[in-house]
C-alpha positions as CSV (number, residue, x, y, z in Angstrom):
1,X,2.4,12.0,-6.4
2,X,-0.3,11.7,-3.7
3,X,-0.3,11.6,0.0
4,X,-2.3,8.0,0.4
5,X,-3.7,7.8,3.7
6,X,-4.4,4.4,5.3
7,X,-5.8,3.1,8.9
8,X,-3.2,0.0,9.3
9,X,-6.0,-2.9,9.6
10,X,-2.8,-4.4,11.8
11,X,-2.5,-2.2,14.0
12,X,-5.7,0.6,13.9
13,X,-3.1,3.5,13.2
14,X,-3.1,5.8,10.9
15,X,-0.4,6.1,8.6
16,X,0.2,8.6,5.6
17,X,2.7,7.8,2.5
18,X,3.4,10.0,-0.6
19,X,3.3,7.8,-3.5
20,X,3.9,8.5,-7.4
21,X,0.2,7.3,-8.0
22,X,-2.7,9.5,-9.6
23,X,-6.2,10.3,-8.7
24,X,-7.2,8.1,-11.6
25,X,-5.5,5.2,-10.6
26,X,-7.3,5.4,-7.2
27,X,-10.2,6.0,-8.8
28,X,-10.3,2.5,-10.8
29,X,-8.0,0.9,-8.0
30,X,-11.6,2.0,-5.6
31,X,-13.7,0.5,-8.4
32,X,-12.1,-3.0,-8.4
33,X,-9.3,-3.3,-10.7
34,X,-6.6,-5.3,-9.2
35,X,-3.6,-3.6,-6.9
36,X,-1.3,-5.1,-9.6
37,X,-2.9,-3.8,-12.2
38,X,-3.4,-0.6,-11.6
39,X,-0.1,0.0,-10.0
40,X,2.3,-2.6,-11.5
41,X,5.4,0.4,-10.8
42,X,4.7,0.0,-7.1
43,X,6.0,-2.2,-4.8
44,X,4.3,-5.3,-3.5
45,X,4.8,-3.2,0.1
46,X,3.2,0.0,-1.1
47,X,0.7,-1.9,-3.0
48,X,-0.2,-3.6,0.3
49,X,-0.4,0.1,1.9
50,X,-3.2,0.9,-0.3
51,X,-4.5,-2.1,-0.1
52,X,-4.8,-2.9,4.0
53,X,-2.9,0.6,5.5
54,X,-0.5,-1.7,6.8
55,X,3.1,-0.3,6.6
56,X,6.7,-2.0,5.3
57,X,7.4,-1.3,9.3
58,X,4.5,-2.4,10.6
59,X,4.7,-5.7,8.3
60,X,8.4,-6.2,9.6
61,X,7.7,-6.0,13.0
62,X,4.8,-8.0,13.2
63,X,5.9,-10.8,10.7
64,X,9.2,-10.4,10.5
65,X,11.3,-9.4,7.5
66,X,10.9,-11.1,4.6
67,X,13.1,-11.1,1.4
68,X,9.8,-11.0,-1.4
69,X,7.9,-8.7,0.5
70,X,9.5,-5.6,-1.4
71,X,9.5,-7.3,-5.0
């Protein structure tokens, strides 16, 4: 588990989760590999976290809520 901190490219705040992910994932995650790859037991909402720092809160109140946005 690591604390992934993010700047929400939505909004410009920063937002902290703890996610079961390792330094080594990051580490090829920050080289290239793909989100999906490299995380495939994440969410597709956590995966967009690391990805843009945009929360599953954020995302909801912006967009609204959408059904796939968790699978």
């Amino acid at each position: 588990m690591m604390n992934i901190t993010r700047v929400s490219t939505l909004t410009g705040e920063e937002n902290t989760l703890r996610l079961p992910v390792s330094q080594i994932q990051m580490e090829r995650w920050e080289m290239g590999e793909l989100a999906q790859d490299v995380f495939p037991h994440l969410s597709a909402s956590q995966r967009e976290f690391i990805i843009s720092g945009i929360t599953e809160e954020e995302w909801d109140h912006a967009f609204g809520e959408t059904e796939d946005y968790e699978n």
